[in-house]
C-alpha positions in Angstrom: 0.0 0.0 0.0 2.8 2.0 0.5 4.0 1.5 -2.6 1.1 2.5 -4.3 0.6 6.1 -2.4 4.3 6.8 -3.5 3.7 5.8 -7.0 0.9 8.0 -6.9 2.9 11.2 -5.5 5.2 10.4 -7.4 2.9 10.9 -11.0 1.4 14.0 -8.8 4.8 16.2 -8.8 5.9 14.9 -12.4 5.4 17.6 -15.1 3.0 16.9 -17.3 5.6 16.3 -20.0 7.0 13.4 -18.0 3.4 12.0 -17.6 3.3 8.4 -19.0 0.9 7.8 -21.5 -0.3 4.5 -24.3 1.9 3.8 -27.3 -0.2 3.6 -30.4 -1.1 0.5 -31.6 1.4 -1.3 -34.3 -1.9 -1.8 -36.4 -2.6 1.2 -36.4 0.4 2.6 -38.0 0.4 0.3 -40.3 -3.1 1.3 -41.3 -1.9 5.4 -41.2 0.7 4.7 -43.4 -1.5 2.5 -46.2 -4.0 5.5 -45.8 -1.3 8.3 -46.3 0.9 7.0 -48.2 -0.3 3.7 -50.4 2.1 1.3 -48.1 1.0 -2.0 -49.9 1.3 -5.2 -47.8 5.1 -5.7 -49.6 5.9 -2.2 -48.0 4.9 -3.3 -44.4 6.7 -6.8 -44.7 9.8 -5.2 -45.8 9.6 -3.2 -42.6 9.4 -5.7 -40.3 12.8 -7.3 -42.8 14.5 -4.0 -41.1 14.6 -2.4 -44.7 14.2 1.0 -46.0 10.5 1.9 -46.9 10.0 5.4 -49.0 6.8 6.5 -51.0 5.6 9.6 -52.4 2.8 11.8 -50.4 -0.4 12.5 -52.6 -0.5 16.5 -52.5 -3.2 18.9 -54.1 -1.2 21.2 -56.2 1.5 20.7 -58.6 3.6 22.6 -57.1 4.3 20.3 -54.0 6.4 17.6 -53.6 5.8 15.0 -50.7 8.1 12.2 -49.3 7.6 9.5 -46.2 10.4 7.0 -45.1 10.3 4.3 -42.5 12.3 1.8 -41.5 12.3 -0.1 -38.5 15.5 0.4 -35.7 16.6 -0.5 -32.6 17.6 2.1 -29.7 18.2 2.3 -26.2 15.1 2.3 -24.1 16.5 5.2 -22.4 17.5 7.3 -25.4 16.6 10.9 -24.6 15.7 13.9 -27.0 19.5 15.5 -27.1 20.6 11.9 -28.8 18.0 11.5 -30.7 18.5 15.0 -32.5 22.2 13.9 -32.5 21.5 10.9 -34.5 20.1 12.9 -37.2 22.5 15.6 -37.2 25.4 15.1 -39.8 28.9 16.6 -38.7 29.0 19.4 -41.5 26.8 20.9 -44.3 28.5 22.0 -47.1 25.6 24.3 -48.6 25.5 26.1 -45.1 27.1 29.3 -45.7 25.9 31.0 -42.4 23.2 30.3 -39.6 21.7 31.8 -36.1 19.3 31.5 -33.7 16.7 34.4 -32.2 17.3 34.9 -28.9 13.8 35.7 -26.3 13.3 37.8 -27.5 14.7 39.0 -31.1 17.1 41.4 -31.9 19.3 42.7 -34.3 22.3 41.4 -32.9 21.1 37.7 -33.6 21.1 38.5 -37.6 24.6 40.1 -37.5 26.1 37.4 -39.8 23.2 37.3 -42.2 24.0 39.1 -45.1 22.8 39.1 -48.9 24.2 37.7 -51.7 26.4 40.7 -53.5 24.7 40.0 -56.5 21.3 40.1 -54.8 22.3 43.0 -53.6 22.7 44.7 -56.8 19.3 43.6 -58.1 17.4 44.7 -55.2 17.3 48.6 -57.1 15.0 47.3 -59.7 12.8 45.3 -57.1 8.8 46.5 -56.9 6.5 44.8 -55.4 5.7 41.1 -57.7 8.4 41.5 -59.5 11.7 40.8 -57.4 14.1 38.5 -57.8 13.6 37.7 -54.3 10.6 37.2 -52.2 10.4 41.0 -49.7 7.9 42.8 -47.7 6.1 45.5 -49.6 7.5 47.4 -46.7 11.2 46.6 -47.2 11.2 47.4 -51.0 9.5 50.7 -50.2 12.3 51.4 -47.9 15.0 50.1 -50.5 13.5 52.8 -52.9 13.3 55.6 -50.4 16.5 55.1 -48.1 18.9 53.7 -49.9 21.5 56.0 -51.9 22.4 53.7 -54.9 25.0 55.6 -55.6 26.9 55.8 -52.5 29.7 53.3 -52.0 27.5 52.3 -48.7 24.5 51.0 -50.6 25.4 47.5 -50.0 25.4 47.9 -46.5 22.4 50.1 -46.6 20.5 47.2 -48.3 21.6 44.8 -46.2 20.7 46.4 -42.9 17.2 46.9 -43.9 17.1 43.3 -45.0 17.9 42.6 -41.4 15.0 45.1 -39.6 12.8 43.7 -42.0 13.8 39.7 -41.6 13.4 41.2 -37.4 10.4 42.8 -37.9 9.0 39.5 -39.5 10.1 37.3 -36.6 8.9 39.4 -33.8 5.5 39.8 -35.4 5.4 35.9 -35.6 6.1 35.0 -32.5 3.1 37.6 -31.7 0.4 36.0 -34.2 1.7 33.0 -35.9 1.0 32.1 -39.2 -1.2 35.7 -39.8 2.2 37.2 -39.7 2.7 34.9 -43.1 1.6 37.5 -45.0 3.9 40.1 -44.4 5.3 38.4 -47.6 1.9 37.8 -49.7 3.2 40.3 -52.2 2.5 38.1 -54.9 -1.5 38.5 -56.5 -1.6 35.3 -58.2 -0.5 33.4 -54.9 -2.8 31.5 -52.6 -2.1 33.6 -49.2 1.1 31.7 -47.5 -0.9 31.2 -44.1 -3.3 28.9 -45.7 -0.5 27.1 -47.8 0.7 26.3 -44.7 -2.1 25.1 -43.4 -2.5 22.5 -46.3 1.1 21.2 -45.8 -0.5 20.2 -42.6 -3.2 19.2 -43.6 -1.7 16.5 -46.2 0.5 15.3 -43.5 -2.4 13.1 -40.9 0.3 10.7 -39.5 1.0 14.4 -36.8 -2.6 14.8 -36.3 -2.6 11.0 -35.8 0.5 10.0 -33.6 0.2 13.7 -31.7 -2.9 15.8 -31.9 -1.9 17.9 -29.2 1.7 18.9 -31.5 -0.5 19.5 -34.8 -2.7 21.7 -32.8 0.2 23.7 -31.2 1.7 24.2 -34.7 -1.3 25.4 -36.5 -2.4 27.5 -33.8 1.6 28.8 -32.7 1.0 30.7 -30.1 -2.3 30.9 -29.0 -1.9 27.2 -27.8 0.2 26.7 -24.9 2.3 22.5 -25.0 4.2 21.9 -22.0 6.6 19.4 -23.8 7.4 20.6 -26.7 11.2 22.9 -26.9 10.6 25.4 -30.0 13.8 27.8 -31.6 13.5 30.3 -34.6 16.7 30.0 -36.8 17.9 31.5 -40.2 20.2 30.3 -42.4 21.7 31.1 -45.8 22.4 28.1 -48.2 23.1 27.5 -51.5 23.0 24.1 -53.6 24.9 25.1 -56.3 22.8 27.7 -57.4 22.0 31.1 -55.5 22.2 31.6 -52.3 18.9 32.4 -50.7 17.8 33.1 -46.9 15.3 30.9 -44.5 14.0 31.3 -41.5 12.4 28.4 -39.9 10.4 27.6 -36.4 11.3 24.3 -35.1 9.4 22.4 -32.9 10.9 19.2 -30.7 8.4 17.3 -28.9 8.6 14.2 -26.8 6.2 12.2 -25.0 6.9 9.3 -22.4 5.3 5.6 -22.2 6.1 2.9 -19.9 8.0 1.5 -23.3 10.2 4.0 -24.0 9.8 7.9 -25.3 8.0 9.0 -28.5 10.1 12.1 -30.2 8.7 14.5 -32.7 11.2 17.1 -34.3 9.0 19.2 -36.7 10.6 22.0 -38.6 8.4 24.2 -40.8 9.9 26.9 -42.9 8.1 30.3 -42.3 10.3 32.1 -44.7 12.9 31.7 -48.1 14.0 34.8 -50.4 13.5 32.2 -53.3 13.0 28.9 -54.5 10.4 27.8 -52.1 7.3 28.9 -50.5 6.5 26.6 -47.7 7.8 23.5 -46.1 7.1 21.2 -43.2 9.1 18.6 -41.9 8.7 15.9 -39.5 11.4 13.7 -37.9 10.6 10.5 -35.9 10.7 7.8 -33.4 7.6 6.0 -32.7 7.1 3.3 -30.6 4.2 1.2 -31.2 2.3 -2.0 -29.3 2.4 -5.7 -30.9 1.4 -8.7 -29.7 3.2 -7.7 -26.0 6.2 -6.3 -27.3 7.1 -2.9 -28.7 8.1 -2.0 -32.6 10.4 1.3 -32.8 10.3 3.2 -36.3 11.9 5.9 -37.7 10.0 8.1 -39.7 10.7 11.2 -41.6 8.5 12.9 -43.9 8.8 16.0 -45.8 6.4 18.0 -48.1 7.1 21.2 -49.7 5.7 23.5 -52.5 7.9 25.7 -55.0 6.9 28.0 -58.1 9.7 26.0 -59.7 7.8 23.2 -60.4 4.9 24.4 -61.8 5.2 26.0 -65.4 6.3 24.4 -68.2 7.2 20.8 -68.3 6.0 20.6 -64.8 5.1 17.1 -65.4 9.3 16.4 -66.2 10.4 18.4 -63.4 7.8 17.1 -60.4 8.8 13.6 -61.7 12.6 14.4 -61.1 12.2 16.2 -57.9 9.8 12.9 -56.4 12.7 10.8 -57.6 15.7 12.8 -56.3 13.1 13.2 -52.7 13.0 9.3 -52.2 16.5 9.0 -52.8 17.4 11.6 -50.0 15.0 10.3 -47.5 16.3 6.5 -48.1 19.9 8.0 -47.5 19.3 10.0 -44.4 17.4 7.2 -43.0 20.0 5.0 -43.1 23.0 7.3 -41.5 20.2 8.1 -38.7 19.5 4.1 -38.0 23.3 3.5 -38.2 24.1 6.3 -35.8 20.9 5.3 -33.7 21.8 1.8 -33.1 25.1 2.6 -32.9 27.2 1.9 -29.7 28.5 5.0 -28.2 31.0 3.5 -26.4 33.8 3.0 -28.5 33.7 6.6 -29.9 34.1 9.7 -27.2 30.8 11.7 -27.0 30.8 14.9 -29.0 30.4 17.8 -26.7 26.9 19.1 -25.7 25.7 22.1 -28.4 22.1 22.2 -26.8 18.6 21.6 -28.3 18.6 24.7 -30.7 21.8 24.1 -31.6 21.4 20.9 -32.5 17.9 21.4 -34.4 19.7 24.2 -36.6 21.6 21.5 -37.7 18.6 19.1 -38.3 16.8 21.9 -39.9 19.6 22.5 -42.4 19.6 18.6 -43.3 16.0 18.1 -43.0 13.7 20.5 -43.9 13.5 19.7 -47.9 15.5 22.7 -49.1 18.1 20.4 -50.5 15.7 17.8 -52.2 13.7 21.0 -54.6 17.2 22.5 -55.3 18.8 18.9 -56.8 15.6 18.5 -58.3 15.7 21.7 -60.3 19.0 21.4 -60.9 18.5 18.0 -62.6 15.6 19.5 -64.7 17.5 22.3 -65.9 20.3 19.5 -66.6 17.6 17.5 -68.8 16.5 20.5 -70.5 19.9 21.8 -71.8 19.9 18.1 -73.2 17.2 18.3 -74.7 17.3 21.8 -76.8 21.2 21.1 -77.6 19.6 17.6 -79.0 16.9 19.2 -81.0 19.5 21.9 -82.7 21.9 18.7 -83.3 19.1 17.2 -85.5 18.0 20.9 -87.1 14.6 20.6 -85.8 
């Protein structure tokens, strides 16, 4: 009796993030995935054969590209958040030209590495608003008209500066209102409104609503809902893949909930901003646990779905094709570094020292959240096309 009443303190003075809760059933995952993602019963036996499941997400516009992989793995029962986000987090990132992370709250000081390309730098004169070379505020290219002297040595830095206010500007309003503040960069007419693009990524991603209904709400309603365990950061980065460099800031979310059989992790990371290339992104990175015949299944999961002008157009059909292709390919690769490192003994190799949770999702962010998968893509359809016009002058047709 004893026993009990200090079993039942003990759940009392627990935070409600350490409060145990019931794995999801293994039949239903299975079922989530069929319904999401056309997992045929060939799918689900190679899963439980420890191999590499990937399939394309059925999306509503030809503009978005969608990606699930799963495979099965095996980690510690005690594996906690920090290692799981290390698992997934490669040592270096060669497209990462710079990154940081908002402080609580925002200043200018956090975005004092971020800096435009030169050669977007000289482009920004001609900006007005739909027709940029990069995705800015009305506000911003109003300001870029009116207060910058083009022909001062200084204009660079001028540019620059206000591209900072207005990236701060951005982030401060989010963390106020959430995805309304989307449309400080809804400059574009023939655009759906960015808020509700993002609420479609959601939308055509069920296996968050499904595995943690209390995460999608949080993220669709960031921040009038209030989640005890979830850790969220705001980062920017610049990148390039070979072509330009172009700006993101993301929010990422890293959520974990406890069972008697281990923890569930969620790392979500959805892109609130990109100068170019892209419009909207979300993705998800997992470990589920789920309930079989009185044992537990552990899978990794990581999905991503994104949407980019650059796919619709012209031989959109060509280009989603390639980019679905080049997606699978990317997902199967970085789900087998993360079950390697996951399963992985640490023993024999000293731990890397401690960078913290934002630090460390930064990193996943930069890995994960799709970027790279649209840029190969379009860099493989402009590859096919320059084949195909120099093949059609070859023949004189």
């Amino acid at each position: 009796m004893r026993l009990l009443l200090n079993l039942g303190l003990l759940f009392v003075l627990l935070p409600d993030a350490f409060v145990f809760a019931q794995i999801p059933r293994d039949v239903d995952f299975r079922e989530t995935l069929s319904e999401m993602a056309a997992f045929s019963a060939d799918d689900l036996s190679a899963l439980d054969q420890g191999k590499i499941v990937v399939r394309s997400l059925v999306t509503k516009d030809d503009r978005e590209i969608g990606v699930i992989g799963v495979v099965r793995v095996q980690t510690s029962p005690g594996i906690t958040l920090s290692e799981f986000t290390d698992g997934l987090t490669q040592k270096s990132n060669k497209s990462l030209l710079a990154t940081g992370r908002f402080g609580g709250p925002p200043t200018l000081e956090d975005l004092r590495n971020l800096s435009l390309d030169k050669n977007d730098v000289g482009n920004l004169q001609k900006c007005s608003t739909g027709d940029c070379k990069l995705r800015l505020s009305d506000d911003l290219i109003e300001r870029l008209r009116t207060q910058v002297d083009w022909n001062s040595a200084q204009s660079g830095t001028q540019a620059n500066q206000l591209f900072q206010q207005d990236i701060l500007e951005f982030v401060v309003d989010y963390l106020k209102r959430g995805d309304q503040a989307l449309a400080h960069f809804d400059n574009d007419k023939n655009e759906s409104p960015l808020a509700d693009q993002h609420r479609t990524l959601q939308d055509e991603t069920p296996i968050l609503d499904w595995l943690a209904p209390d995460l999608a709400k949080y993220l669709g309603s960031f921040p009038r809902v209030d989640l005890k365990n979830v850790q969220t950061s705001l980062d920017w980065s610049k990148l390039t893949f070979g072509l330009k460099p172009f700006v993101t800031v993301t929010h990422a979310s890293s959520y974990s909930r406890l069972s008697e059989q281990g923890p569930i992790f969620i790392i979500a990371v959805k892109q609130i901003y990109a100068s170019r290339y892209f419009d909207s992104s979300l993705t998800l990175s997992m470990l589920v646990r789920t309930a079989v015949n009185g044992s537990v299944n552990e899978y990794l999961v990581f999905t991503n779905i994104s949407r980019s002008d650059a796919l619709g157009g012209v031989l959109s059909g060509l280009k989603r094709t390639m980019a679905a292709t080049e997606a699978k390919d990317r997902a199967k690769d970085l789900l087998e570094r993360a079950k390697t490192r996951l399963e992985a003994d640490p023993d024999p190799v000293p731990p890397a020292p401690k960078q913290g949770i934002g630090a460390s999702l930064i990193n996943i962010r930069n890995q994960l959240d799709g970027n790279g998968i649209l840029i190969a893509a379009i860099i493989l359809a402009i590859a096919a096309l320059t084949i195909y016009f120099i093949g059609r002058s070859r023949s004189g047709t």
